[in-house]
ROTOR-470449 format. One record per residue: x, y, z of N, C-alpha, C, O in turn; residue in one letter. Coordinates in steps of 0.2 Angstrom, whole numbers, plus 5000, padded with zeros to 4 digits. Layout:
# residues N
XYZXYZXYZXYZA/...
//
This chain:
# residues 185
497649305017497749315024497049325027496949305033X/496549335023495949345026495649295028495249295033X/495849235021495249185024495649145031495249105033X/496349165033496649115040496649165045496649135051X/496549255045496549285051496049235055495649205052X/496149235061495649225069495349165066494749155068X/495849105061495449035063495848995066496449015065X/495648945071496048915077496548865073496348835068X/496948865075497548825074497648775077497848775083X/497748725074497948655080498548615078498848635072X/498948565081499448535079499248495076498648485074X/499748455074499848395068499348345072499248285069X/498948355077498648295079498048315079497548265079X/497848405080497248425080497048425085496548405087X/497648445092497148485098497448555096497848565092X/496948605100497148675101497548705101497848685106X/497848765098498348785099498348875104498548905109X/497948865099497648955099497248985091497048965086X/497349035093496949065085497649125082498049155084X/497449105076497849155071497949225071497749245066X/498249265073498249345073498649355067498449405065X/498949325064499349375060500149315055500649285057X/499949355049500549295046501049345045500949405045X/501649305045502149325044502549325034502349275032X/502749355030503149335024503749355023503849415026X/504149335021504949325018505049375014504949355008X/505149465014505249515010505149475002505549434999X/504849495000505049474991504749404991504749384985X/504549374995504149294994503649294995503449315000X/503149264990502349284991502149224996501749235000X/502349164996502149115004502249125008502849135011X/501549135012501649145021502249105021502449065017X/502749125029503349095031503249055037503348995038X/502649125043502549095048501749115051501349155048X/501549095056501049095059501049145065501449115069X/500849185066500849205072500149195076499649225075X/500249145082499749135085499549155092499949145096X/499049185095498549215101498749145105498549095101X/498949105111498949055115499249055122499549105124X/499149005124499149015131498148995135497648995132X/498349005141497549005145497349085144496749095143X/497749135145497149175143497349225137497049275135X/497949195133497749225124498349275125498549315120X/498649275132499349325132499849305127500049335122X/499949275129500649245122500449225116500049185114X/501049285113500949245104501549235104502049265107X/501549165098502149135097502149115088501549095086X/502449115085502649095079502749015077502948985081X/502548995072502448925071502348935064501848965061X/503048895060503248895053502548875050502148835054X/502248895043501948845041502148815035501748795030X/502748795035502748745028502448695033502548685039X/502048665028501648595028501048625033500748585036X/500948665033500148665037499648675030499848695024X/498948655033498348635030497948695032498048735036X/497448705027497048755027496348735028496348705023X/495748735031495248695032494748775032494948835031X/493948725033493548775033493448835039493248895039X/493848775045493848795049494348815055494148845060X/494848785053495548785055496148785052496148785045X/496648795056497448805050497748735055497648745061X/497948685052498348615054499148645056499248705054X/499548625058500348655059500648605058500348555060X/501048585055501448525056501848525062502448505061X/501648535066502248525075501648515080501048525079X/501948485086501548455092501348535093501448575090X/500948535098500648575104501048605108501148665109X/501448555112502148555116502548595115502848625120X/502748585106503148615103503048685104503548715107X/502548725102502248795098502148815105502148885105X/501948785112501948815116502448865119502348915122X/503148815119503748845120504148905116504648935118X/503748895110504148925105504249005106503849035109X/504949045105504849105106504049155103503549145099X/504149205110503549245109503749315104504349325102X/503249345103503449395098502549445098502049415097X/502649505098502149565096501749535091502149515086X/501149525089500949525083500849595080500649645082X/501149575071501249655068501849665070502049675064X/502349675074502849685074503449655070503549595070X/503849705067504349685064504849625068504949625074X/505049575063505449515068506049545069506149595067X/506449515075507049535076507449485073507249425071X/508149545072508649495066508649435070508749445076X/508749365067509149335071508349285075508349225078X/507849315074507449295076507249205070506949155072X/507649205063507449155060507849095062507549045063X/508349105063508949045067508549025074508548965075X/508349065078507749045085507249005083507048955086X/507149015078506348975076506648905073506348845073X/507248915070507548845067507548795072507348735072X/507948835076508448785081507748755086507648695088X/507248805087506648775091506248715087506048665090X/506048735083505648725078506248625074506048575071X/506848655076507248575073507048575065506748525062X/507148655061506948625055507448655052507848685056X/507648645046508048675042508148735037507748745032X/508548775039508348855034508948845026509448805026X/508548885021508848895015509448935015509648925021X/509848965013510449005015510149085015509649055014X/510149115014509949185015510349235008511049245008X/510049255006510449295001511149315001511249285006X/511749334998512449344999512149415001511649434999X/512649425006512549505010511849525013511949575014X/511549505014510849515016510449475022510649415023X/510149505026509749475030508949465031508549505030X/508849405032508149405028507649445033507749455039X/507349445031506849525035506149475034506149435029X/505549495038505049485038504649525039504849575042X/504149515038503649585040502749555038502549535033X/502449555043501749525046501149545037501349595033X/500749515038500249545031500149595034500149635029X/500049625038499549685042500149735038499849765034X/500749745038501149775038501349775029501449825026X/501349715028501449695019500549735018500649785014X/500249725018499649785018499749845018499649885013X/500049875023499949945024500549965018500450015015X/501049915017501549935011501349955005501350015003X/501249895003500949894996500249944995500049964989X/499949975000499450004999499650085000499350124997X/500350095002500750165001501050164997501050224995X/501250124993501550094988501050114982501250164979X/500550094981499850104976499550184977499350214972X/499550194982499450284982500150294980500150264974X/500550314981501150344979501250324971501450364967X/501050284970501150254962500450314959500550354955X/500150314961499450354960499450394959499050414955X/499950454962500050514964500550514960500450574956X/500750494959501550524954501150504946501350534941X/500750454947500350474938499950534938500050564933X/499450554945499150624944499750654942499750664936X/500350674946500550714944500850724938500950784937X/501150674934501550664928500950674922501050694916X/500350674925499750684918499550744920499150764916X/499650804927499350854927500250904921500250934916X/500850884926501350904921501150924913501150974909X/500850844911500950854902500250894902500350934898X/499750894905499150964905499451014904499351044899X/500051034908500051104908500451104904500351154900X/500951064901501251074896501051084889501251124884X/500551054889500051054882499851124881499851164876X/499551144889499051194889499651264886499551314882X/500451254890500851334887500851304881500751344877X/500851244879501051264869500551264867500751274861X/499751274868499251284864499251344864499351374858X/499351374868499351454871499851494867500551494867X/499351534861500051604858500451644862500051684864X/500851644864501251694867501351754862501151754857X/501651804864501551874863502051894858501951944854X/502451844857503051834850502851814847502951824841X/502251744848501751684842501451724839501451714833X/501051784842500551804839500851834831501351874830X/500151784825500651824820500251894819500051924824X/500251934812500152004814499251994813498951944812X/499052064816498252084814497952024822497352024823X/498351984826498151934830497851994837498052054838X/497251954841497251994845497352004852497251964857X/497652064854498252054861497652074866497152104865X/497852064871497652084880497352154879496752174878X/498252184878498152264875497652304871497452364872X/497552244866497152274860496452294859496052324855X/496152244868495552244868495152314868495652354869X/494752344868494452404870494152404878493952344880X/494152454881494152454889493252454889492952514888X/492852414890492152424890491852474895491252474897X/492452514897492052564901491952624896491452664896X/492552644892492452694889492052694883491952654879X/491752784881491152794879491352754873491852734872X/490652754868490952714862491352644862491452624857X/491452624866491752554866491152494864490552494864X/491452474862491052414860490552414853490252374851X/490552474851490152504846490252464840490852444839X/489752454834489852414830489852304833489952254829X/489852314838489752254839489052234839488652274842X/488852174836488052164837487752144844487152144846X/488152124847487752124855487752194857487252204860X/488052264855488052314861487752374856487652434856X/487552334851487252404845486452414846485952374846X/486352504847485752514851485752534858485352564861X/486152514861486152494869486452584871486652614866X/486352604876486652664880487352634881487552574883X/487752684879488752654883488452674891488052724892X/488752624894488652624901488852674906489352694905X/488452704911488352764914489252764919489352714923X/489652814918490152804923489852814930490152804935X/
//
């Protein structure tokens, strides 16, 4: 998509059409379907223009349809979701021929901008849910390293069992506090 954003567009004969805003793809099909192009005299109108059989150059996208054609063609939001019913529009204009569409289904389209912003929620949420399935087995590991108060076997030592380092004599016989004054209350 990057290298066709905002490069000019021309027909099959190589006059102007407009410039590129934004491609269109087929839910589930990695080939652009359509082009949405910026035209007109002053860049008001975007209209759609299939690209099967368009060319890709250094510095343009070729279309395989007149000028005449793409000018007529319906208009449409760039980025905007197509409206159903919008691909039989573009057939009947365009005089080209569609595949049959899924049994039960409608085919949906949706601009790169938008197949972008998907897959990129898509990729965080995929992210997110491994943070949190590897912070889960963290803590899961961390309660089973963890003695619990039944685990403990005998002579182990509990919370309880600690000595209160405030009271006199505490700590005594220890080599860090041996020598030292028990702490002034």
């Amino acid at each position: 998509m990057q290298l066709w954003e905002g490069q000019h567009v021309v027909d099959c004969e190589g006059e102007k059409i407009g410039r590129l805003e934004d491609i269109y793809f087929e839910m589930g099909v990695p080939e652009p379907a359509f082009a949405c192009v910026q035209a007109g005299m002053l860049g008001r109108r975007h209209v759609l223009v299939p690209l099967a059989g368009a060319s890709l150059s250094r510095d343009e996208v070729r279309v395989a349809y007149r000028h005449d054609q793409v000018k007529d063609a319906p208009q449409v939001e760039p980025g905007a979701a197509l409206e159903p019913g919008i691909e039989q529009e573009l057939a009947r204009h365009y005089e080209i021929e569609l595949t049959a569409a899924p049994a039960g289904s409608d085919r949906r389209y949706e601009s790169a901008r938008a197949r972008g912003r998907r897959e990129t929620r898509a990729r965080e949420m995929t992210e997110r849910a491994d943070e949190l399935t590897m912070l889960g087995a963290a803590m899961q590991l961390a309660r089973e390293g963890q003695p619990q108060a039944d685990d403990a076997g005998p002579g182990a030592p509990r919370a309880q069992d600690e000595p209160d380092p405030t009271e006199p004599g505490a700590g005594e016989g220890r080599p860090e506090t041996r020598g030292k004054p028990p702490p002034s209350p």
